[in-house]
C-alpha positions in Angstrom: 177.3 -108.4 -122.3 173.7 -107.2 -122.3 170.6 -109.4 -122.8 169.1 -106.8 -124.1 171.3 -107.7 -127.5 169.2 -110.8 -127.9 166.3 -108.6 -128.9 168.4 -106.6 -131.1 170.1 -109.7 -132.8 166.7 -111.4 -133.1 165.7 -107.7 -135.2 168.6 -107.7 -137.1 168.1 -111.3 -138.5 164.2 -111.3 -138.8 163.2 -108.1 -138.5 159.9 -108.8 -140.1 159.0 -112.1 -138.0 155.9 -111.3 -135.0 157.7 -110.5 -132.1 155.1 -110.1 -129.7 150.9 -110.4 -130.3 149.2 -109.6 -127.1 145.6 -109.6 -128.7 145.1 -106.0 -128.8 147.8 -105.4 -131.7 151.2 -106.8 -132.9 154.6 -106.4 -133.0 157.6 -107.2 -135.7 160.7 -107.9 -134.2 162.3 -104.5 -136.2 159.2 -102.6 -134.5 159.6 -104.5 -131.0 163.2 -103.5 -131.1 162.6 -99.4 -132.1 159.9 -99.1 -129.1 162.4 -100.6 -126.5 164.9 -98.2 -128.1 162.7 -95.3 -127.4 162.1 -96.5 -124.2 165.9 -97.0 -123.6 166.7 -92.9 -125.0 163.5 -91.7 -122.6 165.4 -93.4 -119.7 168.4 -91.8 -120.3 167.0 -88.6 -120.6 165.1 -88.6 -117.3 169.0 -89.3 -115.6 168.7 -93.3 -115.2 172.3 -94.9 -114.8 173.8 -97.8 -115.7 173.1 -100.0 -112.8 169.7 -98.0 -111.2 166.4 -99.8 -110.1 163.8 -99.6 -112.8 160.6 -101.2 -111.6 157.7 -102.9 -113.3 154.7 -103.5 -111.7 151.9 -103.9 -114.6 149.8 -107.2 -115.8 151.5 -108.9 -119.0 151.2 -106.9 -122.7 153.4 -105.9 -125.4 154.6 -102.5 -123.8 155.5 -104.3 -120.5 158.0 -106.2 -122.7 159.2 -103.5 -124.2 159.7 -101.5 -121.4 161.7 -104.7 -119.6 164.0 -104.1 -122.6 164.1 -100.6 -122.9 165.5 -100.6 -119.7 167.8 -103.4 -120.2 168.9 -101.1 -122.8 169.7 -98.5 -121.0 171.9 -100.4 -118.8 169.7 -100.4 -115.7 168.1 -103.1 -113.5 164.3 -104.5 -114.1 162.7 -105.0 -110.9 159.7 -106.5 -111.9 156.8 -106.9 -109.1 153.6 -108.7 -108.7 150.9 -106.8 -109.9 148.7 -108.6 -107.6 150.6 -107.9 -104.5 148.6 -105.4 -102.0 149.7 -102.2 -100.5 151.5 -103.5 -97.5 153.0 -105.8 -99.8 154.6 -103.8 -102.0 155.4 -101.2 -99.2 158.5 -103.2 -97.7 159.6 -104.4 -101.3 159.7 -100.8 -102.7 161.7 -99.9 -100.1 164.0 -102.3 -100.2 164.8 -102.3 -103.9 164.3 -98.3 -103.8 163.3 -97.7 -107.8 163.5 -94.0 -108.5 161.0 -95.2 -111.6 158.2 -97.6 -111.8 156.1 -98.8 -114.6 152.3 -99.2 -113.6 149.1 -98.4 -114.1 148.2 -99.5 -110.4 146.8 -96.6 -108.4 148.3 -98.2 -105.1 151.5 -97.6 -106.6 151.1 -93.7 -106.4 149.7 -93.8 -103.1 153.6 -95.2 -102.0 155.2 -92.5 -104.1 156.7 -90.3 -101.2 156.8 -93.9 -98.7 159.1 -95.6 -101.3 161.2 -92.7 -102.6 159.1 -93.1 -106.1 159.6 -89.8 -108.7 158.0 -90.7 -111.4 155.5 -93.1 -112.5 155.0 -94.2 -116.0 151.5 -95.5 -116.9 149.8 -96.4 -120.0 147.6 -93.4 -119.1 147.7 -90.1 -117.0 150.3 -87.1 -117.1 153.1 -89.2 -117.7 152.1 -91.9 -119.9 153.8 -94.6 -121.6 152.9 -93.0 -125.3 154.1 -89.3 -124.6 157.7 -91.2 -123.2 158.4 -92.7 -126.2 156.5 -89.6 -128.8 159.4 -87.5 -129.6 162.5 -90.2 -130.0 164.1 -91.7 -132.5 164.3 -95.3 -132.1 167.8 -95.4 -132.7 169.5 -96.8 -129.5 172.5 -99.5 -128.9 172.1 -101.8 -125.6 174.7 -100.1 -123.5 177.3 -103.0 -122.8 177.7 -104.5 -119.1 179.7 -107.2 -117.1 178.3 -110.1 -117.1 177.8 -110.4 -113.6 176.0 -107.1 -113.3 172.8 -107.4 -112.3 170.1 -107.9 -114.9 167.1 -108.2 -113.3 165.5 -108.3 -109.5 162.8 -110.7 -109.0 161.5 -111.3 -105.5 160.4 -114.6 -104.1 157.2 -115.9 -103.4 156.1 -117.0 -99.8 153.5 -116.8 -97.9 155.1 -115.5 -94.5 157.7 -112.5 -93.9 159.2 -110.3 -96.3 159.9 -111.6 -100.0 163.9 -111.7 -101.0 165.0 -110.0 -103.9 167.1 -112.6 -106.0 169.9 -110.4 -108.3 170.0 -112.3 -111.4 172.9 -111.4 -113.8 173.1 -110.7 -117.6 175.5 -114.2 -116.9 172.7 -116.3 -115.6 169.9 -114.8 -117.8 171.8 -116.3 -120.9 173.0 -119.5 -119.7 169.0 -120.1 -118.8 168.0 -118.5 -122.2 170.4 -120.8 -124.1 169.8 -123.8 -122.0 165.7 -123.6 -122.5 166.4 -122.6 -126.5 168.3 -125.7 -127.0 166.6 -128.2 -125.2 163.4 -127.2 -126.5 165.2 -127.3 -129.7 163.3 -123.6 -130.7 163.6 -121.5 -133.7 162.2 -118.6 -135.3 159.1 -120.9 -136.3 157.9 -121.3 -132.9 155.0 -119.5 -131.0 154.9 -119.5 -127.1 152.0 -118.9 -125.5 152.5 -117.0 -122.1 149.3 -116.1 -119.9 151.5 -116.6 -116.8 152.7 -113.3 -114.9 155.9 -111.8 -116.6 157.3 -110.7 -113.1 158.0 -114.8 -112.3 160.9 -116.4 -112.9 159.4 -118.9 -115.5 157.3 -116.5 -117.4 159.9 -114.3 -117.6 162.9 -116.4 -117.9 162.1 -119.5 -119.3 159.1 -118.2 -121.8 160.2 -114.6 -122.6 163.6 -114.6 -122.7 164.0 -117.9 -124.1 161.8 -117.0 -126.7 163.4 -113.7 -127.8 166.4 -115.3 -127.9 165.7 -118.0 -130.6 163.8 -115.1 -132.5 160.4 -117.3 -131.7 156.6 -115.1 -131.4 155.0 -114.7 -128.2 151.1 -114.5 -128.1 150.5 -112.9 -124.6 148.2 -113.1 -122.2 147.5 -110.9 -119.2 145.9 -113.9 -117.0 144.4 -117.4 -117.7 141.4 -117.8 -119.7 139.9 -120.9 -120.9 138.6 -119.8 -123.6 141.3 -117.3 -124.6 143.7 -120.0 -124.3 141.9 -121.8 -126.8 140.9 -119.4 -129.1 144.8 -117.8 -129.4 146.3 -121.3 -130.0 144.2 -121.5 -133.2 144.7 -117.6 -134.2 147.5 -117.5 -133.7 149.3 -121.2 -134.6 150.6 -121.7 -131.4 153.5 -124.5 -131.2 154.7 -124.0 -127.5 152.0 -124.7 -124.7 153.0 -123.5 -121.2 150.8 -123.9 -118.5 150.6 -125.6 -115.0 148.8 -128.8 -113.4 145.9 -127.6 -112.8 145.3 -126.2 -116.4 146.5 -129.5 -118.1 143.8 -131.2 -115.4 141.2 -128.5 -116.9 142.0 -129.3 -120.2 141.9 -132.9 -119.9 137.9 -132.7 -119.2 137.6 -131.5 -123.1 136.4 -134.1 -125.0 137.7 -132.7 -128.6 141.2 -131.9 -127.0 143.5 -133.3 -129.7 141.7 -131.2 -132.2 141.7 -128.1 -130.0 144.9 -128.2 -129.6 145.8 -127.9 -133.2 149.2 -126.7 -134.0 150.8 -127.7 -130.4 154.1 -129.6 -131.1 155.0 -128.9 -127.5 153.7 -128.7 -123.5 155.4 -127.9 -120.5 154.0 -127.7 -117.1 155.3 -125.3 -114.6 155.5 -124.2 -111.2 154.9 -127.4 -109.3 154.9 -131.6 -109.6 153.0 -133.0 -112.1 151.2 -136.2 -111.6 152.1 -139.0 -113.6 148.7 -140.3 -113.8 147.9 -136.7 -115.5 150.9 -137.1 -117.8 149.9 -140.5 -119.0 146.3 -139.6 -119.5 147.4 -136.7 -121.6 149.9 -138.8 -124.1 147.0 -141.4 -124.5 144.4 -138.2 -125.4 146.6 -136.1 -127.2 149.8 -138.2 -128.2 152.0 -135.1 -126.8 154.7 -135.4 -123.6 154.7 -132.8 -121.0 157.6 -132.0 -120.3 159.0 -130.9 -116.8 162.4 -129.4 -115.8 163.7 -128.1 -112.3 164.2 -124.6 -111.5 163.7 -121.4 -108.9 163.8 -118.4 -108.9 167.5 -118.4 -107.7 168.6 -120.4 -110.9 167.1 -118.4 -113.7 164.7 -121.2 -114.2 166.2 -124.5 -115.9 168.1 -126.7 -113.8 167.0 -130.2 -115.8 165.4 -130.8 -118.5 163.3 -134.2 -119.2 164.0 -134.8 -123.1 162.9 -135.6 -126.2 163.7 -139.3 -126.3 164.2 -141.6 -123.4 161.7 -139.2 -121.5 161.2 -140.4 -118.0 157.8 -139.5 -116.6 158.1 -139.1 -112.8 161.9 -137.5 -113.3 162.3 -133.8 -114.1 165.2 -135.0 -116.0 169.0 -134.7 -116.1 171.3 -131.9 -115.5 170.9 -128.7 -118.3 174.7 -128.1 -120.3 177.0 -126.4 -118.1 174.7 -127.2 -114.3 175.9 -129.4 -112.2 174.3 -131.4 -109.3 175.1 -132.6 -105.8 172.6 -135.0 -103.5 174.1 -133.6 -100.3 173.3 -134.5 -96.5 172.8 -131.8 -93.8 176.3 -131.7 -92.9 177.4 -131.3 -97.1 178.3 -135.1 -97.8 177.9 -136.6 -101.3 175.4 -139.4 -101.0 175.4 -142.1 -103.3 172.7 -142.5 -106.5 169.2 -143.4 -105.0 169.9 -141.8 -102.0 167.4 -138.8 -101.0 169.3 -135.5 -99.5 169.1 -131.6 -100.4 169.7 -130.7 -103.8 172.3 -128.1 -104.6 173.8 -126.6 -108.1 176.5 -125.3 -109.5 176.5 -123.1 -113.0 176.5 -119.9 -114.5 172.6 -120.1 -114.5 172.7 -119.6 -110.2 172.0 -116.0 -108.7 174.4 -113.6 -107.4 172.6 -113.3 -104.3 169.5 -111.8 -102.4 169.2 -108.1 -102.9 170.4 -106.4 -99.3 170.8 -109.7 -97.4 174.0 -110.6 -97.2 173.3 -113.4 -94.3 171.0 -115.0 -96.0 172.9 -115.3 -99.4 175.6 -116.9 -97.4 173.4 -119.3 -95.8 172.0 -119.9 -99.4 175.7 -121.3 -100.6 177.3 -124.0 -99.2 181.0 -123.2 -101.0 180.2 -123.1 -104.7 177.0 -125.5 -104.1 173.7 -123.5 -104.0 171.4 -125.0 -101.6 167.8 -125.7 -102.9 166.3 -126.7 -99.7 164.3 -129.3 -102.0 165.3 -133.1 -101.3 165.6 -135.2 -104.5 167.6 -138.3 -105.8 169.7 -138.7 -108.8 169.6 -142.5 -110.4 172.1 -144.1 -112.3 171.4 -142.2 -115.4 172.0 -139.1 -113.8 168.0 -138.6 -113.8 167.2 -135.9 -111.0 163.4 -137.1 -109.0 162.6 -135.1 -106.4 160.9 -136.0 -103.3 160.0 -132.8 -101.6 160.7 -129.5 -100.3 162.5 -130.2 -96.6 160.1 -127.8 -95.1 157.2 -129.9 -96.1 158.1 -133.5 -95.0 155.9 -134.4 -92.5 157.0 -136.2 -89.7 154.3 -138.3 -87.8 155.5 -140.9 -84.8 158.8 -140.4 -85.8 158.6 -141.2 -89.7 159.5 -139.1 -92.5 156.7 -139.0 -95.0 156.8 -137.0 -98.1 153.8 -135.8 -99.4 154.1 -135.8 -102.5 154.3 -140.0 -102.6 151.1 -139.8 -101.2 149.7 -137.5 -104.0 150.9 -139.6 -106.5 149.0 -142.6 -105.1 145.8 -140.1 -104.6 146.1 -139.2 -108.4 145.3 -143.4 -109.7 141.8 -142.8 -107.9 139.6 -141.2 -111.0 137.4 -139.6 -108.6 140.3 -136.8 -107.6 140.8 -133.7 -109.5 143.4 -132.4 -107.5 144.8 -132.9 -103.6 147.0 -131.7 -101.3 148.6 -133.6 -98.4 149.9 -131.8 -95.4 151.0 -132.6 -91.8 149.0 -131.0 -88.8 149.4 -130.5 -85.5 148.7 -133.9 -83.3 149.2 -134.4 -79.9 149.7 -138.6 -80.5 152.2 -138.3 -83.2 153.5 -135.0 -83.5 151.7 -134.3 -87.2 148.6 -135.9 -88.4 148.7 -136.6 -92.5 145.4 -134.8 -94.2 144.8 -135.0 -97.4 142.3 -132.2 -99.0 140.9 -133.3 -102.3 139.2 -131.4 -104.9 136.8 -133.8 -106.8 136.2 -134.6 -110.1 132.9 -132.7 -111.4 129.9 -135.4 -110.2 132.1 -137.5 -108.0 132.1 -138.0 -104.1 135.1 -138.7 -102.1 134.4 -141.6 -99.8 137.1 -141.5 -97.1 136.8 -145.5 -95.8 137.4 -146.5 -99.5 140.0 -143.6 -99.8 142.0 -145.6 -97.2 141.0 -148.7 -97.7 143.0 -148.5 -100.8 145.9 -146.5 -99.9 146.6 -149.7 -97.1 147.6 -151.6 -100.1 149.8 -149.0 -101.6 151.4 -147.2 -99.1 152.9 -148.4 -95.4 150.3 -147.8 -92.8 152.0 -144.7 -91.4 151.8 -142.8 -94.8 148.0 -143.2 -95.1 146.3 -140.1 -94.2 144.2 -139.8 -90.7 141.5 -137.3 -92.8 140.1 -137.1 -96.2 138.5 -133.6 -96.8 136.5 -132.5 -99.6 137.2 -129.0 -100.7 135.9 -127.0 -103.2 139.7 -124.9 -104.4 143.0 -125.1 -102.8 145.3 -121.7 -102.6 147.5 -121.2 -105.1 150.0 -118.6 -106.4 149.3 -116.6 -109.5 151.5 -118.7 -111.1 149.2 -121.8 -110.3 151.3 -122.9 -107.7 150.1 -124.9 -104.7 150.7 -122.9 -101.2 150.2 -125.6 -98.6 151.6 -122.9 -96.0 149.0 -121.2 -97.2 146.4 -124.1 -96.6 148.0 -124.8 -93.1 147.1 -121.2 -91.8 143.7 -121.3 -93.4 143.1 -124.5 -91.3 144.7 -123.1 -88.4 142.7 -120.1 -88.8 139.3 -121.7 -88.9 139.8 -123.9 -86.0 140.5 -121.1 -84.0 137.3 -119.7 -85.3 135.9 -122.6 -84.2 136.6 -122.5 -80.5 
């Protein structure tokens, strides 16, 4: 098994269908499948084995794909980094996954060459460039065949304390998430994806790139989020699939021709965190499309559930994907009953091998064949999976367990919030405080009496937050994720400022 044959099956069936369109030029899946190729002989003749670190560390385009698969090709691992991690970022993770060659044009990169036990650095400019790899072969290269649970790719996970993890995701896992996302999108070779979302994350990479390759579909990339280029590439290009995240979908929302601009859209996922249901309503009454939401990490290849087609539950990110199952488990691994919040943990051929070397911590991740998510959800009687919120955020304030995320929701009905974020802080009273930080809407004013006036007749008195705070952003990921860690030291930060 290789994932790397997708590519070359999707070539061999329409070779002449756009692979990849990345607004500079465009690729044919026959012409996608000779670059990799070449990439793939290159590799080979530079010594790279079967099993070796390869490492990508580039914003999105057509020859980061094609390297990703060209190296796939050869047999080896893609380590694929954040191209917007630092220097002392990227230190400890190059030396952990130890690639002997990286992919980059990033000039911090060769500054870590001798650090990280780099050779060679391929770039799309410079002495050894991504053109003069590829000049002199052939194009004529067969995915070199491995187990299926050989490692495929290394991506490492977010966080905004300690050192990332590398999660080891096998050709196994790769395909069970590439099949999963092709069939409950129900894609074909008709489709085009657009992907503006970084190519080294799970989703992007997973549920987007590989999905897409594998049901022979186009992909119109992006290397970052525009507006306008968002816009302008769903009409040029015919886009069917929209994939953003909430706070694009909010952004959108404020366009008054939307249904128009939108054009060829047939579908829209949000990623990466929660969506509102307020925002999903809203958006079926402007644009008459779902967005749909499924569950999945980095450690699961991306899909876990998938909300469907009919009987789609907004609020739920939907039931189990074919072959995944799921456990609502306590902290000491009981089975609780439907309706009953605990952890969530899996089971399938889409969960990781394990963290890259960090053997405690990939036992602590499994409790016998159950991964553990560290997210707290409920299943209901139809086997729809809600979740409630990640364990490490509940806050607990005079003794009660309140998840933020119920309060969001309620925050969301108020049309003068754009977007919040509720965390627990330090109190001396009750432990944690509940604040909520609110982005407004563009010529709105949060007024924090009638803020919590109105939550008193929604929520139970002890879920009502002590603070209301305008803000004018919240940190996020690259992905568009909400960091409330993040936000927590930031407070903490400035108060000690303060003194």
């Amino acid at each position: 098994m290789n994932i790397a044959k997708n590519l070359e099956n999707s070539a061999f069936h329409f070779p002449k269908k756009i692979a990849l369109m990345d607004g500079k030029a465009a690729l044919s899946y026959r012409q996608m499948d000779i670059e990799s190729s070449k990439i793939a002989a290159a590799l080979q003749k530079m010594g790279v084995t079967p099993g070796e670190h390869v490492a990508l560390c580039s914003p999105n385009s057509n020859s980061w794909l094609c390297f990703y698969f060209g190296t796939l090709k050869a047999g080896a691992v893609a380590v694929t980094l954040p191209y917007a991690m630092t220097k002392s970022e990227l230190t400890p993770v190059l030396k952990d996954c130890r690639p002997r060659i990286v992919f980059t044009d990033d000039k911090k990169i060769t500054d870590l060459e001798k650090t990280a036990g780099i050779k060679t650095i391929i770039s799309e400019s410079g002495d050894t460039s991504y053109d003069t790899l590829i000049l002199n072969e052939t194009g004529e290269f067969t995915a070199i065949d491995r187990e299926p649970d050989d490692t495929a790719a290394i991506l490492y996970t977010g966080g905004t304390t300690g050192v990332p993890k590398g999660v080891e995701l096998t050709h196994r896992n790769i395909m069970a998430s590439a099949m999963n996302v092709s069939r409950c999108e129900r894609s074909d070779e008709n489709d085009r994806a657009l992907c503006f979302l970084p190519l080294n994350h799970v989703f992007a990479q997973h549920h987007i790139m590989n999905a897409t390759i594998f049901s022979a579909g186009g992909l119109v990339i992006q290397s970052s989020f525009n507006m306008d280029a968002l816009l302008k590439s769903i009409k040029e290009f015919s886009v069917t699939k929209l994939y953003a995240v909430p706070t694009v979908y909010i952004r959108l929302l404020s366009l008054p021709d939307l249904k128009e601009r939108l054009g060829t859209v047939r579908y829209c996922f949000s990623a990466a965190a929660s969506m509102a249901k307020e925002v999903v309503k809203e958006w079926k009454i402007k644009t008459g499309l779902d967005i749909f939401e499924a569950y999945g990490m980095t450690e699961s290849a991306s899909m876990v559930t998938f909300n469907h087609y009919h009987q789609h539950v907004v609020g739920s990110v939907g039931t189990a994907a074919p072959d995944i199952e799921i456990q609502i488990q306590d902290e000491d691994g009981k089975v609780l009953g439907n309706n009953t919040p605990g952890e969530i943990c899996i089971s399938g051929p889409n969960i990781m091998k394990g963290y890259l070397n960090r053997k405690k911590d990939t036992k602590a991740a499994f409790r016998g064949r159950w991964f553990r998510s560290g997210d707290v959800g409920y299943l209901d009687n139809h086997g729809y999976l809600y979740i409630v919120d990640r364990i490490k955020e509940l806050i607990i304030t005079g003794g009660e367990n309140v998840s933020p995320r119920e309060v969001e929701e309620v925050l969301y009905t108020r049309h003068e919030i754009e977007e919040c974020a509720v965390i627990g802080l330090p109190d001396r009273e009750y432990g944690e405080r509940i604040v909520a930080y609110i982005i407004p809407r563009p010529g709105q004013e949060i007024d924090p009496i009638s803020l919590k006036a109105y939550l008193k007749t929604q929520l139970s008195p002890f879920k009502v937050p002590k603070e209301f705070i305008s803000v004018a952003e919240l940190p996020k990921s690259s992905t568009g994720k909400l960091l409330k860690r993040e936000l927590k030291r930031q407070v903490a930060e400035n108060k000690e400022d303060e003194k």
